[in-house]
C-alpha positions as CSV (number, residue, x, y, z in Angstrom):
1,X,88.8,2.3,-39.6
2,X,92.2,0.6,-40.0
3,X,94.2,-1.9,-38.3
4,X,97.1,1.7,-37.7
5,X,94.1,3.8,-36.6
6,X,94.9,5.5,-33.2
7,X,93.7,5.2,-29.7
8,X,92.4,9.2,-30.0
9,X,90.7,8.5,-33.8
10,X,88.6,5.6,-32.5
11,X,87.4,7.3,-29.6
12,X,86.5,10.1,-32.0
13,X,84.6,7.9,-34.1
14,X,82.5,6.3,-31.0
15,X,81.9,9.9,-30.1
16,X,80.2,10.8,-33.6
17,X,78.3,7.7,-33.0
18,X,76.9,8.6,-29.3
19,X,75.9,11.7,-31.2
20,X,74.0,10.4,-33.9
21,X,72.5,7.8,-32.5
22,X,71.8,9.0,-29.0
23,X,67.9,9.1,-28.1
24,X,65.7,12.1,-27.4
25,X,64.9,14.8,-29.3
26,X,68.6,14.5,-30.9
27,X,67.9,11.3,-33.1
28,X,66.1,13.2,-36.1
29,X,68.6,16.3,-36.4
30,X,69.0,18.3,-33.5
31,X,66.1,19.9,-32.3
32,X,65.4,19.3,-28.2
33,X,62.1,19.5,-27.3
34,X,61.6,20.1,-23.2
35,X,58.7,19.9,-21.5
36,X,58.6,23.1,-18.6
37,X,54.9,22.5,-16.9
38,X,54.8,18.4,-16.3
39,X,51.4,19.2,-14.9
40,X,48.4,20.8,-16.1
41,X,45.5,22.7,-14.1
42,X,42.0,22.5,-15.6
43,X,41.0,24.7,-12.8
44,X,43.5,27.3,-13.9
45,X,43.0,29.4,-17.1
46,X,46.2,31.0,-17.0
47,X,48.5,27.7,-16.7
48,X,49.2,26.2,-19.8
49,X,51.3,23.2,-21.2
50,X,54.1,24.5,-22.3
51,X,57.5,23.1,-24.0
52,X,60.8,24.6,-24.8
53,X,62.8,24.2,-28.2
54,X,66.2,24.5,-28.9
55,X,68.9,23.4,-31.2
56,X,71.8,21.3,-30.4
57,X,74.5,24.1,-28.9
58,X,71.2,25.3,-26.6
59,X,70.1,28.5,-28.6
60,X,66.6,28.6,-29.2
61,X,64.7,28.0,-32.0
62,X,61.9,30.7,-32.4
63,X,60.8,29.4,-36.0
64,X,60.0,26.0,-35.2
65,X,56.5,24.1,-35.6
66,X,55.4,22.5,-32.8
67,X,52.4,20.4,-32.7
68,X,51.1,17.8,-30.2
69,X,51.2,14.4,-32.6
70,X,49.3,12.1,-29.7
71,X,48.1,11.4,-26.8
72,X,47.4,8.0,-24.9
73,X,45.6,7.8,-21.7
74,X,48.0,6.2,-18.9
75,X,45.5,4.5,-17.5
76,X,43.5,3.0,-20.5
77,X,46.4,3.0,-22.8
78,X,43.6,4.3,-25.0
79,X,44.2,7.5,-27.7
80,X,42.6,11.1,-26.9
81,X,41.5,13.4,-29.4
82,X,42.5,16.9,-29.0
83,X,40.7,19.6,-30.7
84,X,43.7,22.1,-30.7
85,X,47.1,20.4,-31.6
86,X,49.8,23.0,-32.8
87,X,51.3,25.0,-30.2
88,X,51.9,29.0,-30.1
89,X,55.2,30.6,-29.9
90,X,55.7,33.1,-27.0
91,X,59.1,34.0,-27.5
92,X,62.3,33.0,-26.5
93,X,62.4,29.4,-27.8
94,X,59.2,28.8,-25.7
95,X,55.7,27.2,-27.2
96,X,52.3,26.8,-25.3
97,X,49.1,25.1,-26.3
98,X,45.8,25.5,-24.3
99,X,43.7,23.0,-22.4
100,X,40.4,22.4,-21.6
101,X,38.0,20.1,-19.9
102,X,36.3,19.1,-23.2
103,X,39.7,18.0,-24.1
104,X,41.3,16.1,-21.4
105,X,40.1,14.7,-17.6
106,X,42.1,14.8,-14.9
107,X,44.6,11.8,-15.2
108,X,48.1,11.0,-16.3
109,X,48.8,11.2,-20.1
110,X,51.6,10.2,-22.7
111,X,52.5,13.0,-24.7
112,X,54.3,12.7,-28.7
113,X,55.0,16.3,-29.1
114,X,57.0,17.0,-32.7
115,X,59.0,19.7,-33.2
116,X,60.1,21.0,-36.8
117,X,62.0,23.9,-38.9
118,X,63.4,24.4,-41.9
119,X,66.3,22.0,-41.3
120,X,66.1,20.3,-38.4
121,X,63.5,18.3,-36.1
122,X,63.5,16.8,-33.1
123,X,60.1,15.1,-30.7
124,X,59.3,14.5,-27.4
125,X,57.7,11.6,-25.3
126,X,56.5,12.3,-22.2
127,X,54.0,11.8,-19.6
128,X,52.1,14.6,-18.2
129,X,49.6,15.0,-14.7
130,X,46.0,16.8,-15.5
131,X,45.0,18.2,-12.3
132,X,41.9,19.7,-11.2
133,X,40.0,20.7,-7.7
134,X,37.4,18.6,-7.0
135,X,34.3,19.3,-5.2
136,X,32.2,17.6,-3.2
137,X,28.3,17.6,-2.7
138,X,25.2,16.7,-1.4
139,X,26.8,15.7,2.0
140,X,24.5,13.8,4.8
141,X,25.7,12.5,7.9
142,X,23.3,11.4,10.7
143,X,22.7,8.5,13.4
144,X,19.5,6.2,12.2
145,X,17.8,3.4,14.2
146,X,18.3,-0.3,11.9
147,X,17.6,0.4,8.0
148,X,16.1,3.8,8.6
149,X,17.0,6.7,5.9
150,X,18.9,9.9,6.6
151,X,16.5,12.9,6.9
152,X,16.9,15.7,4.3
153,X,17.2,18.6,6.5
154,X,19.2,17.7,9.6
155,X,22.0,15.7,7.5
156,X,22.8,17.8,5.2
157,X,26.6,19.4,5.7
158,X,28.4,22.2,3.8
159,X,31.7,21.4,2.7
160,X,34.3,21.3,5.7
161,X,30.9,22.4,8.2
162,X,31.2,19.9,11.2
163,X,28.0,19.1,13.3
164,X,27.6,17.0,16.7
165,X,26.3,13.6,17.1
166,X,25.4,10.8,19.7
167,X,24.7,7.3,19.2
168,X,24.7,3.7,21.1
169,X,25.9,0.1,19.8
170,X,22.6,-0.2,18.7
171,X,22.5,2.4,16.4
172,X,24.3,2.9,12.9
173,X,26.3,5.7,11.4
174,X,25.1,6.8,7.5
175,X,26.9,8.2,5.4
176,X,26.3,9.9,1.5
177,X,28.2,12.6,-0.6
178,X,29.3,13.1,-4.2
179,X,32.1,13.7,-5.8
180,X,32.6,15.2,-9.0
181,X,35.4,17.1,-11.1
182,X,35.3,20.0,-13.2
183,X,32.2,20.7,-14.8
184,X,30.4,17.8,-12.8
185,X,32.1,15.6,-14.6
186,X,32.3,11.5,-12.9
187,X,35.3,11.2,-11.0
188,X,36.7,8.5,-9.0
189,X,39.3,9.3,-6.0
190,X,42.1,6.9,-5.4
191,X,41.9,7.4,-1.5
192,X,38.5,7.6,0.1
193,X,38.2,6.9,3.4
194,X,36.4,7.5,6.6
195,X,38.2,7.5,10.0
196,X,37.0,7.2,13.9
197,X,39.4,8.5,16.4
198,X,38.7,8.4,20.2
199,X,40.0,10.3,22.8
200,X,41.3,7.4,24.3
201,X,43.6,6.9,21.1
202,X,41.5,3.9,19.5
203,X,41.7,4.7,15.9
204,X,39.9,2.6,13.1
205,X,39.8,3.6,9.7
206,X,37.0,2.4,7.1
207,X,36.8,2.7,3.4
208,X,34.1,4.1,1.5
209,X,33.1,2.2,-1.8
210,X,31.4,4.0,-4.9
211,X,27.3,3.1,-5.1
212,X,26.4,4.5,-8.5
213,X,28.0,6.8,-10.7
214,X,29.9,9.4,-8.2
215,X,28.4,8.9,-5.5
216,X,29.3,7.3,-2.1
217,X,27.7,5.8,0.8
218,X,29.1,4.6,3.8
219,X,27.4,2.3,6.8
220,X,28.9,1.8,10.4
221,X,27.1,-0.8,12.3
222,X,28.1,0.3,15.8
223,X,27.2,-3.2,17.4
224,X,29.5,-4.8,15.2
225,X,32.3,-2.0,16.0
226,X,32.3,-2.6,19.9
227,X,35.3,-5.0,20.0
228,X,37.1,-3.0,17.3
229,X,36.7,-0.1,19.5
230,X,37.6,-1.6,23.0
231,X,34.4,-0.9,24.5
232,X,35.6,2.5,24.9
233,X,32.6,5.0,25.0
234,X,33.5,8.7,24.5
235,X,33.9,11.5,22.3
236,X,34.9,10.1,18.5
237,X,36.1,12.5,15.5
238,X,34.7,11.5,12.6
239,X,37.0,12.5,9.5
240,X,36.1,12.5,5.9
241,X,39.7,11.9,3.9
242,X,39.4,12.4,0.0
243,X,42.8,12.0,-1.6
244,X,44.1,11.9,-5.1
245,X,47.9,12.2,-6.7
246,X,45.8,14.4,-9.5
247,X,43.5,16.4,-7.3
248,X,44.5,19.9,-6.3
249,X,42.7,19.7,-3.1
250,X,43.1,16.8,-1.7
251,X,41.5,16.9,2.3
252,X,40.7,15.7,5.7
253,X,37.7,16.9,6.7
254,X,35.9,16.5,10.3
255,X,32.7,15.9,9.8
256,X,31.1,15.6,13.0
257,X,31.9,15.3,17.1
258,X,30.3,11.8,18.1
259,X,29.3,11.5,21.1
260,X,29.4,7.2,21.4
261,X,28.2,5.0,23.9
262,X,29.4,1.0,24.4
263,X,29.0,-1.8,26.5
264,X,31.4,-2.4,29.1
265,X,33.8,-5.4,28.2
266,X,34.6,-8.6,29.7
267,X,35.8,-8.4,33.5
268,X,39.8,-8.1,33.3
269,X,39.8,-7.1,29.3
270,X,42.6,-4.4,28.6
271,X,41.1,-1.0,28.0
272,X,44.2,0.5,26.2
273,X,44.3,0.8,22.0
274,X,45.8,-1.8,19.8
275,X,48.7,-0.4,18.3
276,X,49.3,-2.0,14.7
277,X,52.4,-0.2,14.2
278,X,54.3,-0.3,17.1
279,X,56.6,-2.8,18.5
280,X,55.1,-6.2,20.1
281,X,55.4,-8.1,23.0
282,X,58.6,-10.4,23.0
283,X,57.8,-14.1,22.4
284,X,59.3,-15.7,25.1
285,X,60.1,-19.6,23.9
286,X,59.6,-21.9,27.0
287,X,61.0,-25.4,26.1
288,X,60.0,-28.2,27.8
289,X,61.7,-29.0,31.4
290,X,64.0,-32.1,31.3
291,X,62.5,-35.0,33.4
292,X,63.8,-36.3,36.8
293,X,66.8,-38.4,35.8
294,X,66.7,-41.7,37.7
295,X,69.7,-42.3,40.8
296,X,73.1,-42.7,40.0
297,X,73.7,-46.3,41.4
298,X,70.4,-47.2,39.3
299,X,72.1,-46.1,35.9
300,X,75.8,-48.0,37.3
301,X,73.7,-50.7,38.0
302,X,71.9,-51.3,34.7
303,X,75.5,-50.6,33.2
304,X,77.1,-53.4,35.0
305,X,74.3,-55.8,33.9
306,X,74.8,-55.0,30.4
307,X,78.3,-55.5,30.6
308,X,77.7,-59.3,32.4
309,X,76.9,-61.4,29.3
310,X,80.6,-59.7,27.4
311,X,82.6,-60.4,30.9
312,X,81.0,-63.8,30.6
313,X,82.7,-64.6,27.3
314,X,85.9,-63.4,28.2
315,X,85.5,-66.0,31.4
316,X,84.3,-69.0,29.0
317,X,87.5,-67.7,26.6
318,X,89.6,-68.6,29.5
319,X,88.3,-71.7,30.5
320,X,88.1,-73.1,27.4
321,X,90.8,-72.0,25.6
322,X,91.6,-70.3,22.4
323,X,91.7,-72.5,19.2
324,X,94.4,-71.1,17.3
325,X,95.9,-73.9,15.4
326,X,94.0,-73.0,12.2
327,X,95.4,-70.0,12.2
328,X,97.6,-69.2,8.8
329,X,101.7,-68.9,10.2
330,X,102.8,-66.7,7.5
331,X,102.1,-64.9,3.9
332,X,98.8,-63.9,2.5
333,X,96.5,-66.0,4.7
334,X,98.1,-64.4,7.6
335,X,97.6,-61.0,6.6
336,X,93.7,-61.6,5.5
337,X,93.3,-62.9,8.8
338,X,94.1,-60.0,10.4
339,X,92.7,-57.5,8.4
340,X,89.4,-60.2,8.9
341,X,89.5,-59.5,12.5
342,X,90.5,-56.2,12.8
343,X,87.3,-55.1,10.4
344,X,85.5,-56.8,12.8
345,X,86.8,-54.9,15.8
346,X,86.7,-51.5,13.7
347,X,83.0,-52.4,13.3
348,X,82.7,-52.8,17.2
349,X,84.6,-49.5,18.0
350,X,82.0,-47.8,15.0
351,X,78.9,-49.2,17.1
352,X,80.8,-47.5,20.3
353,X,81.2,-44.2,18.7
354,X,77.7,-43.8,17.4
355,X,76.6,-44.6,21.1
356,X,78.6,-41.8,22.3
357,X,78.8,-39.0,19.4
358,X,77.9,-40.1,16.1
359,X,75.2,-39.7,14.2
360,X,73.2,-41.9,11.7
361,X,74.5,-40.7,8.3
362,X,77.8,-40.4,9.2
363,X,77.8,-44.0,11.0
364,X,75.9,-45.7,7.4
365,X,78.5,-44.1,5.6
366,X,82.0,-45.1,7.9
367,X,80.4,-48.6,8.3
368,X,80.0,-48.6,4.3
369,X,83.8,-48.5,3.9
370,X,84.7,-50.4,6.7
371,X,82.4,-53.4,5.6
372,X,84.2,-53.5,2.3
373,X,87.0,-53.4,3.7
374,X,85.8,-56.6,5.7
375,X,84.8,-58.6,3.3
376,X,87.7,-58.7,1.1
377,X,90.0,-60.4,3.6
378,X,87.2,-62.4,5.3
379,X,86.2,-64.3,2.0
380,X,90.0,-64.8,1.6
381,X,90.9,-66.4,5.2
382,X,87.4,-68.5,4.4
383,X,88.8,-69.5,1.6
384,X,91.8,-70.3,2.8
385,X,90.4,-72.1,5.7
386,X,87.8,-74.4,2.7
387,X,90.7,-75.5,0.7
388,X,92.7,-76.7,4.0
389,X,90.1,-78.6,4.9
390,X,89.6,-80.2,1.7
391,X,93.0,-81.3,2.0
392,X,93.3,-82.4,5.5
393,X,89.9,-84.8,3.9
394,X,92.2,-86.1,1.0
395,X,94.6,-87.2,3.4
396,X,93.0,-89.0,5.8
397,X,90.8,-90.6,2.9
């Protein structure tokens, strides 16, 4: 461009540039690669991944190539191997590749998809969701006395089947499933959790950790649950929640009506539920109370004998007179003198103030300036006063 190049030309030019060197699928020549499905279902055979190509003023490109370059696991960061990369046409613009279970677990996935015809190309990154329905097995549920073992035949549960159940504090809740994904496959849920509600509304929610491989197991020590649970005996719902962004049937599942019996609590203990979410008692802040102030004629009193030994001065001022003859009569002298003695009184008036309404900062900083303002004067009338003295000495010598 040139220095006479117009308004409308350079904004042309940055235009061009936008264009050319905007990201996407546009960088390498004007192919646009779109991803339609940003999920894929291993549990359907019919959904596919699929991707849409077109060229730069949107018509579609039936004769492109489109192949799936890589793929990295989100949560590993790790490459996958895919055994079928290019992807089939099926008209209008639109490409599809299939996807198994031998190819890719359920998870989230980065996707490099390139896209290429006789003239132009264009590639995609994006991230895609594998889902799948998850099943869940070998379910046994049952009340056991100390260490004991669930029995084989009464635990057992089918999935969402709910049984009935009574226990006391002395007794413990087991719990053991599986969980596995397509093809049996080891999966781990991100939510896995096992929840106690009463009838009363005391609600307490415990998590259920992974023993070995996919299976879980899951121990409630009623006798350490009794305070948790406000000695509130009763009918509990015991719920199963299994939860996962990538599963396709994510549930809550009662498992059994339990039938629980506590201790009483302590004599004047509240029986109602602990809300963690909702609002809390106010905080009342109680200060402490001011102490009994001593009489009024007690405080004048003190006051008058701590103004006696200042009234006394005044008294011994008048009866002894003031000695003013070494007092300068005119000039400098005379004006160090005063500014001498009114420091002094300035200082006397700062003392007052910080009796009555000042603090100590501000008082350490006012009786800074004041002081220096003090001293400059005072060493002058001393000085003054040293070399009259050595001269009244000359004479008289």
């Amino acid at each position: 461009m040139t220095m006479g190049s117009s308004p409308a030309a350079t904004v042309l030019v940055l235009v061009m540039c936008c264009l050319l060197c905007g990201g996407g699928a546009a960088v390498e020549g004007g192919l646009i690669v779109e991803l339609v499905t940003p999920s894929v279902s291993l549990g359907s055979d019919a959904q596919k991944l699929q991707v849409s190509v077109t060229s730069s003023d949107g018509s579609p490109a039936p004769a492109a190539t489109v192949a799936l370059a890589s793929v990295h696991s989100v949560a590993s960061d790790s490459p996958v191997s895919i055994s079928e990369q290019s992807f089939a046409s099926i008209g209008d613009g639109k490409y599809e590749l299939g996807l198994s279970s031998s190819d890719l677990f359920l998870g989230k996935y980065k996707l490099r998809i390139d896209a290429s015809s006789d003239d132009d190309k264009g590639f995609l990154d994006t991230v895609i969701a594998v889902t799948a329905p998850i099943s869940v097995s070998n379910v046994k549920v049952g009340v056991v006395e100390g260490d004991s073992v669930l029995p084989e035949s009464d635990a057992r549960l089918e999935f969402k089947q709910t049984t009935t159940l009574s226990a006391t504090h002395l007794q413990k809740l087991k719990l053991a499933f599986e969980v596995s994904g397509p093809s049996g496959a080891l999966f781990k849920p991100q939510q896995v959790m096992l929840k106690l509600r009463g009838e009363s509304g005391v609600e307490q929610t415990f998590l259920i950790k992974s023993s070995t491989g996919n299976s879980y197991e899951l121990t409630l020590d009623f006798t350490k649950l009794v305070e948790k649970l406000n000695h509130q005996s009763g009918v509990y719902t015991v719920d199963l929640i299994v939860g996962d962004d990538v599963m396709e049937n994510s549930f809550l599942w009662t498992l059994a009506s339990l039938d629980l019996d506590l201790p009483e609590g302590p004599e004047g203990a509240s029986s109602a539920p602990v809300s963690k979410f909702g609002p809390k008692p106010e905080i009342s802040h109680i200060f402490r109370q001011p102490e009994k102030r001593p009489p009024t004629y007690l405080s004048m009193a003190f006051l008058v004998l701590t103004l006696l030994p200042l009234v006394g001065f005044f008294v011994a001022l008048l009866q002894l007179g003031v000695n003013l003859k070494n007092l300068p009569s005119g000039g400098l002298p005379l004006a160090a003198a005063a500014g001498f003695h009114g420091g002094i009184a300035s200082i006397l008036v700062l003392y007052l103030m910080f009796w009555l309404k000042l603090n100590l900062f501000t008082t350490l900083q006012v009786l800074g300036f004041l002081g220096l303002l003090t001293l400059v004067p005072g060493f002058n009338i001393l000085s003054y006063l040293a070399n009259l003295s050595s001269a009244s000495k000359v004479k008289t010598s």
